[in-house]
C-alpha positions as a Markdown table, in Angstrom:
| # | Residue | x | y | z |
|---|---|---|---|---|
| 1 | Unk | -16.4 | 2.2 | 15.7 |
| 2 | Unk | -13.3 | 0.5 | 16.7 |
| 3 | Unk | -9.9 | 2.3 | 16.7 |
| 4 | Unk | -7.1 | 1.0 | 14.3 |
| 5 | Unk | -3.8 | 1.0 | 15.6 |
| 6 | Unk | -0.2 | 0.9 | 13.0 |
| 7 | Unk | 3.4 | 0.0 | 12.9 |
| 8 | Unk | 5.9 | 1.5 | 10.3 |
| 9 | Unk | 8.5 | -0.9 | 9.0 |
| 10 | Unk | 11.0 | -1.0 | 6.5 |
| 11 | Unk | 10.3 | -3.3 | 3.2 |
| 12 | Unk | 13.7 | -5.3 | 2.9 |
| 13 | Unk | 12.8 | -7.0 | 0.0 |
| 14 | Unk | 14.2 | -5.0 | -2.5 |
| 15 | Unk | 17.1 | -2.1 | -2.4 |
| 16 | Unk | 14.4 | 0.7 | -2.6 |
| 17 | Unk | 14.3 | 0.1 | 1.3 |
| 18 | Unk | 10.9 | 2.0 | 1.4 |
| 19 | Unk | 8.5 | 2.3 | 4.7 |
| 20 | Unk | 5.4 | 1.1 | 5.3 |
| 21 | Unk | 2.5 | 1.3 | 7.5 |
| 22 | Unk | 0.5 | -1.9 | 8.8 |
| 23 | Unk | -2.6 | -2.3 | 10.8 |
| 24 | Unk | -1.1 | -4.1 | 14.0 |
| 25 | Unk | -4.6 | -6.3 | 13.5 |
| 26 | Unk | -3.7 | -7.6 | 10.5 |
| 27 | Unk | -0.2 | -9.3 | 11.7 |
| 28 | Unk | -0.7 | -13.1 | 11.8 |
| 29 | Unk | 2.6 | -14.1 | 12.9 |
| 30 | Unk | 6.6 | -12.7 | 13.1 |
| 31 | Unk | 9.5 | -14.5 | 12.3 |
| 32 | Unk | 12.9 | -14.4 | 11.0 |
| 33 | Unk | 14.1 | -14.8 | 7.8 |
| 34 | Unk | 16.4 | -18.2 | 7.3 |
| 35 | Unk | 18.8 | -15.4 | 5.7 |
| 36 | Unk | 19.7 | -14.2 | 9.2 |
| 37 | Unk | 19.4 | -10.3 | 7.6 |
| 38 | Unk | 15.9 | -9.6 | 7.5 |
| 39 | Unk | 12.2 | -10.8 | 9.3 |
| 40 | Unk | 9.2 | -12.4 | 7.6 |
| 41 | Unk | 5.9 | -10.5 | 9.1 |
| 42 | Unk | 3.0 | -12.3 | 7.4 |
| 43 | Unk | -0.1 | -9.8 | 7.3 |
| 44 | Unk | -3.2 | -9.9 | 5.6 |
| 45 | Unk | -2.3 | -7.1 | 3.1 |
| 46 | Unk | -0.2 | -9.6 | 1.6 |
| 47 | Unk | -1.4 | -12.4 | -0.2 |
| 48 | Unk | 1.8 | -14.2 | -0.8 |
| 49 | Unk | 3.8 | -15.5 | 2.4 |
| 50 | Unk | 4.3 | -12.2 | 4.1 |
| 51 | Unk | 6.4 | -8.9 | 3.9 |
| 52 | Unk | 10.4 | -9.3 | 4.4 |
| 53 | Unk | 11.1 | -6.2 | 6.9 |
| 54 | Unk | 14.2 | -5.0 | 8.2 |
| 55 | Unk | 13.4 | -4.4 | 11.5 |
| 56 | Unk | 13.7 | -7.6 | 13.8 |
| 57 | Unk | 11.1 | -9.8 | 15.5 |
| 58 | Unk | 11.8 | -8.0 | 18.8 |
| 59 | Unk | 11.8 | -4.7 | 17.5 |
| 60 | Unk | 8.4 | -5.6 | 15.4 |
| 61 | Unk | 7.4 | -6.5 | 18.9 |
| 62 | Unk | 8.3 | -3.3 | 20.5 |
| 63 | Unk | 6.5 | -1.6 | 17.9 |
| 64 | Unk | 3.4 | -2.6 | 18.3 |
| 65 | Unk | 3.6 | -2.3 | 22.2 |
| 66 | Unk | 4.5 | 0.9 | 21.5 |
| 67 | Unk | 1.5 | 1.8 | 19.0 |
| 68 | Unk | -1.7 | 4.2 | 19.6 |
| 69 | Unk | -5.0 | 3.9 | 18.8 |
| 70 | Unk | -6.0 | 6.3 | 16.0 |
């Protein structure tokens, strides 16, 4: 059994502003938004061009440095 390891990011896509939790395996790619406010992290949770997050590509980055195995 493998362990899983998770980031928690902000959704930006709406005003609700709610967290969420991702596998770190399931990120595909990290990049910024072309509205200069937010960051596209396409994931394979979502089945429609990725989840705009608040946090930015570096910080995503330090994130998942920063995760655990659970």
């Amino acid at each position: 059994m493998s362990n899983i390891r998770f980031i928690e990011v902000t959704n930006n896509y709406n005003l609700n502003k709610t967290k969420m939790v991702l596998s770190v395996n399931g990120i595909q790619g990290i990049y910024p938004h072309e509205n200069g406010k937010s960051t596209i992290l396409k994931h394979d949770s979502h089945n429609n061009g990725g989840y705009e997050v608040a946090e930015s590509v570096k910080k995503i980055l330090e994130l998942i440095k920063g995760s655990k195995a659970i």
